[in-house]
PyMOL Python script that loads the backbone (N, CA, C, O; Angstrom):
from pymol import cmd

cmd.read_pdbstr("""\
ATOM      1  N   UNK A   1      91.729 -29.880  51.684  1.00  0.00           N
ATOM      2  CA  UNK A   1      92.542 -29.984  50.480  1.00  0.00           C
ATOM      3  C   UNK A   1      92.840 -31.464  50.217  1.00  0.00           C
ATOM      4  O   UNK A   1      93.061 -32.351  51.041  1.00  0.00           O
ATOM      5  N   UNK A   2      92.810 -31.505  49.331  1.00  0.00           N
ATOM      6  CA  UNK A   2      93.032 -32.909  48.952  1.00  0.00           C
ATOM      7  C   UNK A   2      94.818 -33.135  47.540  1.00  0.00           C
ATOM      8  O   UNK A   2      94.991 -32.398  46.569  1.00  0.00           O
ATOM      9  N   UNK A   3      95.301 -33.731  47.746  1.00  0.00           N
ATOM     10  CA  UNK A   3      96.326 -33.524  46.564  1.00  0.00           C
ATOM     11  C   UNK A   3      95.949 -35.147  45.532  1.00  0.00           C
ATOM     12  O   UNK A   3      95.576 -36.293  45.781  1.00  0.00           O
ATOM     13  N   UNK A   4      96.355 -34.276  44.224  1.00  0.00           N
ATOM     14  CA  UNK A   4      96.424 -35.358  43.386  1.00  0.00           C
ATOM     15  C   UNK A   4      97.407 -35.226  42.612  1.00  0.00           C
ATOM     16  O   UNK A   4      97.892 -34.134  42.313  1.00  0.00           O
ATOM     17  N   UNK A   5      97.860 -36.477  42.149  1.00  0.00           N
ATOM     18  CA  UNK A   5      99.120 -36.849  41.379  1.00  0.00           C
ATOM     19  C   UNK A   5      99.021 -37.235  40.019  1.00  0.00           C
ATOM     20  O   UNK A   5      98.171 -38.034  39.627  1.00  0.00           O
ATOM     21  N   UNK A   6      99.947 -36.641  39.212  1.00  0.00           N
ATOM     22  CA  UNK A   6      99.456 -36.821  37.769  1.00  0.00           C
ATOM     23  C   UNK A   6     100.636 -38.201  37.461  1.00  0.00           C
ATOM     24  O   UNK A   6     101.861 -38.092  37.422  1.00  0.00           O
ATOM     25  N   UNK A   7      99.987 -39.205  37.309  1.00  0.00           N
ATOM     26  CA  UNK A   7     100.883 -40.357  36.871  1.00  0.00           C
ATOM     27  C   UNK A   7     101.665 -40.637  35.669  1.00  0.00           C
ATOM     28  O   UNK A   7     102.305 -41.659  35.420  1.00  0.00           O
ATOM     29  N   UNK A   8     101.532 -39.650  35.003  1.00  0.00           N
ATOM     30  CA  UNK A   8     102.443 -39.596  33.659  1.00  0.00           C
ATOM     31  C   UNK A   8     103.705 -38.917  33.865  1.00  0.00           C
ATOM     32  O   UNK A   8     104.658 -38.952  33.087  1.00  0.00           O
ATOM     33  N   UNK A   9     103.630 -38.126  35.267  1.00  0.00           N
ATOM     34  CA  UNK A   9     105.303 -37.057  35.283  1.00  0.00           C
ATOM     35  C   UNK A   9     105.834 -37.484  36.651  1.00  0.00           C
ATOM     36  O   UNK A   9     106.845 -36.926  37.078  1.00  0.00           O
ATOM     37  N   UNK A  10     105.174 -38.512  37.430  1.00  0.00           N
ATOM     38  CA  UNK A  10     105.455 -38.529  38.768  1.00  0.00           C
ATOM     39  C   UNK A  10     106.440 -39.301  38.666  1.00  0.00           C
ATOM     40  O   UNK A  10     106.215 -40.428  38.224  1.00  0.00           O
ATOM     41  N   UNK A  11     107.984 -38.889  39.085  1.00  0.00           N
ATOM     42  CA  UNK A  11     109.310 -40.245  38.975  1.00  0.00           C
ATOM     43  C   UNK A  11     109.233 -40.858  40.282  1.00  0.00           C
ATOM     44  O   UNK A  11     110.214 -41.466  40.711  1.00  0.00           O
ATOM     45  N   UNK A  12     108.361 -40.779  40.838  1.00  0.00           N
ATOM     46  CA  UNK A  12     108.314 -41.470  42.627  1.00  0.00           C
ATOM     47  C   UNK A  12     110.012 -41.090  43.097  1.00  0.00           C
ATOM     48  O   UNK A  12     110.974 -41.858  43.117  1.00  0.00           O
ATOM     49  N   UNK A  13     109.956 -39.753  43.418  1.00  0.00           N
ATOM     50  CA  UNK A  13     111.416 -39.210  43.866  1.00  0.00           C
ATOM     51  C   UNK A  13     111.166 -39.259  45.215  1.00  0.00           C
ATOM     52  O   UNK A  13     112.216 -39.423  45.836  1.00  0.00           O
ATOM     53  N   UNK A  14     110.074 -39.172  46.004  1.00  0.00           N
ATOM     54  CA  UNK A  14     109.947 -39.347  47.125  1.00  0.00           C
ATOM     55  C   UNK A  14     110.175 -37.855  48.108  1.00  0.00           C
ATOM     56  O   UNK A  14     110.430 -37.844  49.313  1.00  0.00           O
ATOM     57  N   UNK A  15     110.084 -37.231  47.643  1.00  0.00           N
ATOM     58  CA  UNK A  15     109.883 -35.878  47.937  1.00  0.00           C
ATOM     59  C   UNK A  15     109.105 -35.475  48.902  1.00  0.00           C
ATOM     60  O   UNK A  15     109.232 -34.959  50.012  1.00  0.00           O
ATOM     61  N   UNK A  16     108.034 -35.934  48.024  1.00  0.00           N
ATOM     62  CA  UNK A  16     106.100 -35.390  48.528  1.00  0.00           C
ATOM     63  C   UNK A  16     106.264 -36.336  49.930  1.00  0.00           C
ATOM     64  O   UNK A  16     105.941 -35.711  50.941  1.00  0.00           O
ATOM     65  N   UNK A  17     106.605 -37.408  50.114  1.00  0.00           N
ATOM     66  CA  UNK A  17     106.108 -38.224  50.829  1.00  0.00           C
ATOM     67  C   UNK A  17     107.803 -38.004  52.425  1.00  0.00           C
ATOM     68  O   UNK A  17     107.893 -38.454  53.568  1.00  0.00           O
ATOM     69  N   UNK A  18     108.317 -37.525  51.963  1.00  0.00           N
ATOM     70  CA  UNK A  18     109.953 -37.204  52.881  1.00  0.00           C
ATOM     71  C   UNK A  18     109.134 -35.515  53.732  1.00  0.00           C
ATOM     72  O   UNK A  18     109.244 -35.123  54.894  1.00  0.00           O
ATOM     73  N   UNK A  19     108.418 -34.931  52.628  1.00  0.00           N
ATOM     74  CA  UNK A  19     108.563 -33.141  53.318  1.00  0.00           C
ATOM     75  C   UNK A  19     107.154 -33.152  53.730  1.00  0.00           C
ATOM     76  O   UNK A  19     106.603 -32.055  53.821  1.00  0.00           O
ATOM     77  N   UNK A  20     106.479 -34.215  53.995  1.00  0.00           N
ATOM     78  CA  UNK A  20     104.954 -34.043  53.931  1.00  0.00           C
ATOM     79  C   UNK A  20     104.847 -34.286  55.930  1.00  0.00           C
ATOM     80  O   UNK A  20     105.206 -35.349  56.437  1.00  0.00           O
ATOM     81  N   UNK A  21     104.324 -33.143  56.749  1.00  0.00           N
ATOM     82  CA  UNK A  21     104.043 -32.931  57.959  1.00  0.00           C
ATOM     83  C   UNK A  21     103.195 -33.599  58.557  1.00  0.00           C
ATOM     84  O   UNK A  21     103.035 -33.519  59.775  1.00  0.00           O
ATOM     85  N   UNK A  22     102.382 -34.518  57.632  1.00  0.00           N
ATOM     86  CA  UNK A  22     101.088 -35.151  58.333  1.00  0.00           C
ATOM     87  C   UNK A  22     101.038 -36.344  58.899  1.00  0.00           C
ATOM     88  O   UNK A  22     101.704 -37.094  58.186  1.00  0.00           O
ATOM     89  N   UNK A  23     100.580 -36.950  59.848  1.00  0.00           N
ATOM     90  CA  UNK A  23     100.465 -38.214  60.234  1.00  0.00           C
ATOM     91  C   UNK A  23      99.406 -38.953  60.675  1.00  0.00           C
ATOM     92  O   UNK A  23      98.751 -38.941  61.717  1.00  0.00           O
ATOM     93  N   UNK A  24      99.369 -39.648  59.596  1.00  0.00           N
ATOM     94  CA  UNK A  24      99.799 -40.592  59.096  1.00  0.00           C
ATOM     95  C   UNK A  24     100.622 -39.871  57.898  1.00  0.00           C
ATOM     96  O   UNK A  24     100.174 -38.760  57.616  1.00  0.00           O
ATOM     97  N   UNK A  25     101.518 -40.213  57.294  1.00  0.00           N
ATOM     98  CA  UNK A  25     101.696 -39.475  55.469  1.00  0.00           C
ATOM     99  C   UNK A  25     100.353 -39.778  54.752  1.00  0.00           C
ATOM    100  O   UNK A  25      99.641 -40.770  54.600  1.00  0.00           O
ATOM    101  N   UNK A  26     100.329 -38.361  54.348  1.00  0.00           N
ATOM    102  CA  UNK A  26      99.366 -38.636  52.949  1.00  0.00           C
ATOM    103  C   UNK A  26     100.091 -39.755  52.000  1.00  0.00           C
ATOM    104  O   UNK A  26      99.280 -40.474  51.417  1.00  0.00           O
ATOM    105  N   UNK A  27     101.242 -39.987  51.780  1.00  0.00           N
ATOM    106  CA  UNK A  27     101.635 -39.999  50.129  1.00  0.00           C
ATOM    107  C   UNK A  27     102.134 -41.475  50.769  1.00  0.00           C
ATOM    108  O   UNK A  27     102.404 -41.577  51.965  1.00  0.00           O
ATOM    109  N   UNK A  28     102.220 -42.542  49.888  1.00  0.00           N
ATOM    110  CA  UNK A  28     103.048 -43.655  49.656  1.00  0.00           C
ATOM    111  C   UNK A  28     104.013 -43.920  48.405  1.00  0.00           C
ATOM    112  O   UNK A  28     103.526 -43.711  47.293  1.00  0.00           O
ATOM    113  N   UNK A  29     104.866 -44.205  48.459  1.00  0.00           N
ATOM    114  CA  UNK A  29     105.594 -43.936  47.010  1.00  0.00           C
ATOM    115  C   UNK A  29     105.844 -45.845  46.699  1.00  0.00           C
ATOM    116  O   UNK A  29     106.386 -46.599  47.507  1.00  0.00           O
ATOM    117  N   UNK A  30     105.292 -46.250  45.362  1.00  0.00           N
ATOM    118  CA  UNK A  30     105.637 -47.379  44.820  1.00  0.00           C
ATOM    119  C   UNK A  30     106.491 -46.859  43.275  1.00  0.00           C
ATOM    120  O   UNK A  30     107.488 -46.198  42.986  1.00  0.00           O
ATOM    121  N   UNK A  31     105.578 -47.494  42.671  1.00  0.00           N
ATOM    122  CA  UNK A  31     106.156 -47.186  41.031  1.00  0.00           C
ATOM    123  C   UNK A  31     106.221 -45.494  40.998  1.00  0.00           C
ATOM    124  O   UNK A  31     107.158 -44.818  40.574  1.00  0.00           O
ATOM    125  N   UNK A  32     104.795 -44.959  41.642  1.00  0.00           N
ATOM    126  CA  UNK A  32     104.561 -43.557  41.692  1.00  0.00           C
ATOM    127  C   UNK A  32     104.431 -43.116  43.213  1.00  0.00           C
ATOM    128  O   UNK A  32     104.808 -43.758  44.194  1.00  0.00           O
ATOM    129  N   UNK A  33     103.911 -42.073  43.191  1.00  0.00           N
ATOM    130  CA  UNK A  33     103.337 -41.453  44.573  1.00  0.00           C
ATOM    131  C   UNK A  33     102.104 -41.538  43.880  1.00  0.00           C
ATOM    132  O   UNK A  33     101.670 -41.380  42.739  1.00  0.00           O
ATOM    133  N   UNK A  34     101.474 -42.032  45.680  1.00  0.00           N
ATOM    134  CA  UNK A  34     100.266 -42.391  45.641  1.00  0.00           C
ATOM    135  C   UNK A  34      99.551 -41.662  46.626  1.00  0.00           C
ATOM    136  O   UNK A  34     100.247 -41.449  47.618  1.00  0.00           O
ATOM    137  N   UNK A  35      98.097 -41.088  46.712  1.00  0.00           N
ATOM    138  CA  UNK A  35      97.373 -40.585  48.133  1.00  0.00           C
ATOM    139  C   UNK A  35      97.147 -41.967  48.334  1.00  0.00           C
ATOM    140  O   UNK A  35      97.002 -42.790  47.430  1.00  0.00           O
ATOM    141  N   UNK A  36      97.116 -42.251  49.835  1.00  0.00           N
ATOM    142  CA  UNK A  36      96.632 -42.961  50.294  1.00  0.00           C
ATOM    143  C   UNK A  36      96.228 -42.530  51.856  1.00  0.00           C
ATOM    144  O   UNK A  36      95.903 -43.426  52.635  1.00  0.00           O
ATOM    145  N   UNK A  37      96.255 -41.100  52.308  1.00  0.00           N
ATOM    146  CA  UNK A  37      95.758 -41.257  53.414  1.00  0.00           C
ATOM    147  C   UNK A  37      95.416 -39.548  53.076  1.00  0.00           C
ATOM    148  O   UNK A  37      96.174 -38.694  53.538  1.00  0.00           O
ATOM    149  N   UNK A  38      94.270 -39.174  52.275  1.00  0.00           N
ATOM    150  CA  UNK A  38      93.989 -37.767  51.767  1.00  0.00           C
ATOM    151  C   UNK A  38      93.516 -37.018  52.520  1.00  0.00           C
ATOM    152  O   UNK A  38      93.540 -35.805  52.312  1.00  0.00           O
ATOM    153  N   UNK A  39      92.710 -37.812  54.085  1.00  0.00           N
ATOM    154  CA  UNK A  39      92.029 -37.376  54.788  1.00  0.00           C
ATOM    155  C   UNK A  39      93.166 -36.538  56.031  1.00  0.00           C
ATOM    156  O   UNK A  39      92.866 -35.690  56.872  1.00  0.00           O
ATOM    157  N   UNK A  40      93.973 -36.912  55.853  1.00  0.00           N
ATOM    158  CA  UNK A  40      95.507 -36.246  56.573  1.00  0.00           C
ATOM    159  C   UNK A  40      95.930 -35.137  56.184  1.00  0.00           C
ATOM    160  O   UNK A  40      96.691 -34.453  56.868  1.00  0.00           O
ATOM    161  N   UNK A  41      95.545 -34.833  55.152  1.00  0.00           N
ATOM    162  CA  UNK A  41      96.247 -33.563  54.285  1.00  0.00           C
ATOM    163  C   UNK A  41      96.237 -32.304  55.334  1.00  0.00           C
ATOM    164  O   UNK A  41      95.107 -32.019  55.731  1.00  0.00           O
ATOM    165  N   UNK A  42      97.340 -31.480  55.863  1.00  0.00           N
ATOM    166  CA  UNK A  42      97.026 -30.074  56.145  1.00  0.00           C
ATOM    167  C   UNK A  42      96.619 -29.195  54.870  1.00  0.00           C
ATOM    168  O   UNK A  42      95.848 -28.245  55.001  1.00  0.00           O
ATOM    169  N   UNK A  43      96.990 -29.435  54.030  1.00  0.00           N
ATOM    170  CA  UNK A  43      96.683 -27.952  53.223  1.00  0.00           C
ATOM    171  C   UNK A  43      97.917 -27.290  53.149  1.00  0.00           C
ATOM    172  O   UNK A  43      97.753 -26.162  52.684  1.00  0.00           O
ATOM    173  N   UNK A  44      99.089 -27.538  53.421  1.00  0.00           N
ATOM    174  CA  UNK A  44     100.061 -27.091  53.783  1.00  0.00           C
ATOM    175  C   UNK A  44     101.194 -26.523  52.461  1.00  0.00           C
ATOM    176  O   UNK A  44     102.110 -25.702  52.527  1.00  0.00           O
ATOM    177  N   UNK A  45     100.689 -27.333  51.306  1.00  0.00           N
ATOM    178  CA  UNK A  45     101.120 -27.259  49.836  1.00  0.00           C
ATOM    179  C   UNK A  45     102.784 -27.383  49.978  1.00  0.00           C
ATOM    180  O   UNK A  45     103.524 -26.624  49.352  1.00  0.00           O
ATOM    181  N   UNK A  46     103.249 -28.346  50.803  1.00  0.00           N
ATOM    182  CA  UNK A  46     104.876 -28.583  50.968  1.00  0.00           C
ATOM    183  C   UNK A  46     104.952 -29.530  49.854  1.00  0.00           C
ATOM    184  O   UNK A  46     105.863 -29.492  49.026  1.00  0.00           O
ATOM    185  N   UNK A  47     103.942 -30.425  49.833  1.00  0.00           N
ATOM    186  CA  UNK A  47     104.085 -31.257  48.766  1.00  0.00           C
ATOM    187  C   UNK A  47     103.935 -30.476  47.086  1.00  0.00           C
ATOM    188  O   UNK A  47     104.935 -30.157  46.443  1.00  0.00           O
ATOM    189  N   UNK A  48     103.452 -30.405  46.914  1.00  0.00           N
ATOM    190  CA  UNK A  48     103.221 -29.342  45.400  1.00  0.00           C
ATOM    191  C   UNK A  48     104.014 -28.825  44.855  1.00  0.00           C
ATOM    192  O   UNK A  48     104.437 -29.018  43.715  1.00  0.00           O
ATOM    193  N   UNK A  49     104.563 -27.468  46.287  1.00  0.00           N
ATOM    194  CA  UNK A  49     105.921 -26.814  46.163  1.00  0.00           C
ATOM    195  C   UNK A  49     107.070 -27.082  46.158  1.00  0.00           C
ATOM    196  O   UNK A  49     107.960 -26.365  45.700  1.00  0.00           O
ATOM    197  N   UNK A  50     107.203 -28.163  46.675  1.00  0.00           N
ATOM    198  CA  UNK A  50     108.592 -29.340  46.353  1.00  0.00           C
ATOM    199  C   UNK A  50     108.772 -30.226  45.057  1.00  0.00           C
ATOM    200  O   UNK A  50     109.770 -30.485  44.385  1.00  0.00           O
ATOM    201  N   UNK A  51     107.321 -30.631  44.938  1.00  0.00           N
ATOM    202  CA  UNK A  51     107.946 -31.637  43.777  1.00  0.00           C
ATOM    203  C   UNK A  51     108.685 -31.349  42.429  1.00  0.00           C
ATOM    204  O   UNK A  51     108.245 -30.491  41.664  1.00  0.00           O
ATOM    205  N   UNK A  52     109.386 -31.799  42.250  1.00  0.00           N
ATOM    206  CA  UNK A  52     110.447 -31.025  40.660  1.00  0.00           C
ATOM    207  C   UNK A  52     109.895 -31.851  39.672  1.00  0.00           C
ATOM    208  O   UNK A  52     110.743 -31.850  38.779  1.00  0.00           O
ATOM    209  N   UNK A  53     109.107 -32.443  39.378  1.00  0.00           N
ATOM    210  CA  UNK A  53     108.405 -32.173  38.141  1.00  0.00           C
ATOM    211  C   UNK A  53     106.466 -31.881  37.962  1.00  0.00           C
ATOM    212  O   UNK A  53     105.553 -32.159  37.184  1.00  0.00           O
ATOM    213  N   UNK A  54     106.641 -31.330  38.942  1.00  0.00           N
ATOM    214  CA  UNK A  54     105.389 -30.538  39.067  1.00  0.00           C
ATOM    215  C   UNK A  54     103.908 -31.279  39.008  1.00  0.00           C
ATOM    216  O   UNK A  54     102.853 -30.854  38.537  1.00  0.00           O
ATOM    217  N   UNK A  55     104.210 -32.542  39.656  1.00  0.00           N
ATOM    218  CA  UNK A  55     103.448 -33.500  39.483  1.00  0.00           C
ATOM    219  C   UNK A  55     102.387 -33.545  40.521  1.00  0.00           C
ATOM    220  O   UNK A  55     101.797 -34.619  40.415  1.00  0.00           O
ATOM    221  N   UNK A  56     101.990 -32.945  41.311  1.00  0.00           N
ATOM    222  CA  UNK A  56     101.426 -32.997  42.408  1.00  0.00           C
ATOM    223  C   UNK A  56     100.449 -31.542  42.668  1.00  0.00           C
ATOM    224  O   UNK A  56     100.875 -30.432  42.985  1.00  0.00           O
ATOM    225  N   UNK A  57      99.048 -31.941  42.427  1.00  0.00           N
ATOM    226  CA  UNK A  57      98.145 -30.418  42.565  1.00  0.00           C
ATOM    227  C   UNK A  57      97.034 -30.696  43.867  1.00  0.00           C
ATOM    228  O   UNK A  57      96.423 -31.746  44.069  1.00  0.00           O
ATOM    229  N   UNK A  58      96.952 -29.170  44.847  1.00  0.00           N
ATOM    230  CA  UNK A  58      95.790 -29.586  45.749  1.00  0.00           C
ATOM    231  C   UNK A  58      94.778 -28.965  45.403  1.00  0.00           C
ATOM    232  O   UNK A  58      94.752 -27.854  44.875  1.00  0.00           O
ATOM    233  N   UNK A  59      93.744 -29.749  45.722  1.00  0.00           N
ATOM    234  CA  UNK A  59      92.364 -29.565  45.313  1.00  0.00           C
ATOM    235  C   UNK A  59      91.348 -29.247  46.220  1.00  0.00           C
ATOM    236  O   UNK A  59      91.332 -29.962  47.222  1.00  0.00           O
ATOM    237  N   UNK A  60      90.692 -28.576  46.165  1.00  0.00           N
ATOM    238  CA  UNK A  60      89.380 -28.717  47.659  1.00  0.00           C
ATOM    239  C   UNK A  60      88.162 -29.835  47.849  1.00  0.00           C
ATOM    240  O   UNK A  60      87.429 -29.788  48.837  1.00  0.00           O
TER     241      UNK A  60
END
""", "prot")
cmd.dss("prot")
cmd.show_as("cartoon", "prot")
cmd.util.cbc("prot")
cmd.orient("prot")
């Protein structure tokens, strides 16, 4: 799974990157959330299902 972030709704709340189980983190948060380590991903969809503005989709 891979997640991607839609940069038009993402408020970098830091969510994805606080509830995310993997390590290294997938997510880095600057202006936005960013993948930066995709190859980490469980599949776990904590990120997706958390984010409140629905900014965050996983992909295969």
């Amino acid at each position: 799974m891979k997640p991607i972030v839609d940069s038009e709704t993402c408020v970098a709340c830091a969510i994805c990157y606080d509830e995310c189980p993997a390590d290294p983190k997938v997510f880095e948060i600057s202006d936005i959330a960013k993948v930066v380590h995709p190859e980490a991903c469980l599949g776990c969809m904590t990120c997706e299902e958390n984010c409140p503005t629905n900014s965050i989709t996983l992909t295969k």
